[in-house]
C-alpha positions, -999 to 999 in steps of 0.1 A, spaced: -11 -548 383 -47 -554 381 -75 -519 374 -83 -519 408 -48 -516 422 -34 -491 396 -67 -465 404 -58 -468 439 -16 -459 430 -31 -434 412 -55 -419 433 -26 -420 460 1 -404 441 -19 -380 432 -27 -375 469 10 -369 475 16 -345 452 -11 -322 463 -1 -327 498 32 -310 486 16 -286 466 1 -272 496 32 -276 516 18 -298 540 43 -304 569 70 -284 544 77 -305 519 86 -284 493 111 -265 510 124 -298 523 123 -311 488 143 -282 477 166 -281 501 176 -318 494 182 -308 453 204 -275 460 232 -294 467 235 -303 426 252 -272 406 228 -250 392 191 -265 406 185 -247 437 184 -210 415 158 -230 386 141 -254 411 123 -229 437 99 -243 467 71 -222 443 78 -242 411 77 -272 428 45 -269 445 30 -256 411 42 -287 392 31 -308 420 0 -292 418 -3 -297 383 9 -337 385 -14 -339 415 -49 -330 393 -37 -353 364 -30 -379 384 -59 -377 409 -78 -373 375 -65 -405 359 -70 -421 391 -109 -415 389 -108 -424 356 -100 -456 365 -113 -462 394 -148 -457 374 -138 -481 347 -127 -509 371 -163 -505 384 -173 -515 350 -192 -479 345 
């Protein structure tokens, strides 16, 4: 995978997780639904932590992807 593609998986990854991090068309509550079928998830694994952490791996990786994305410009 050449610079240029990897900053753009980044950058989009990133995109998806703050799309779920600000529950865009309900995602985390879909998300959580689909996990509360395994024992002992659904009380841990609340719609609310999973749009913080997707938050949170939504900034590093849109981060990382800019990172790159500068660097594979040669700047």
């Amino acid at each position: 995978m050449n610079a240029w593609s990897r900053a753009a998986y980044d950058l989009l990854t990133g995109a998806a997780m703050v799309a779920v991090a600000c529950d865009v068309g309900d995602s985390a509550r879909r998300l959580h639904r689909r996990v509360t079928g395994r024992p002992r998830v659904g009380a841990v694994l609340t719609p609310a932590v999973l749009r913080a952490t997707a938050g949170v791996l939504g900034a590093i990786g849109t981060t990382v992807g800019a990172v790159r994305l500068v660097s594979a410009a040669g700047g």
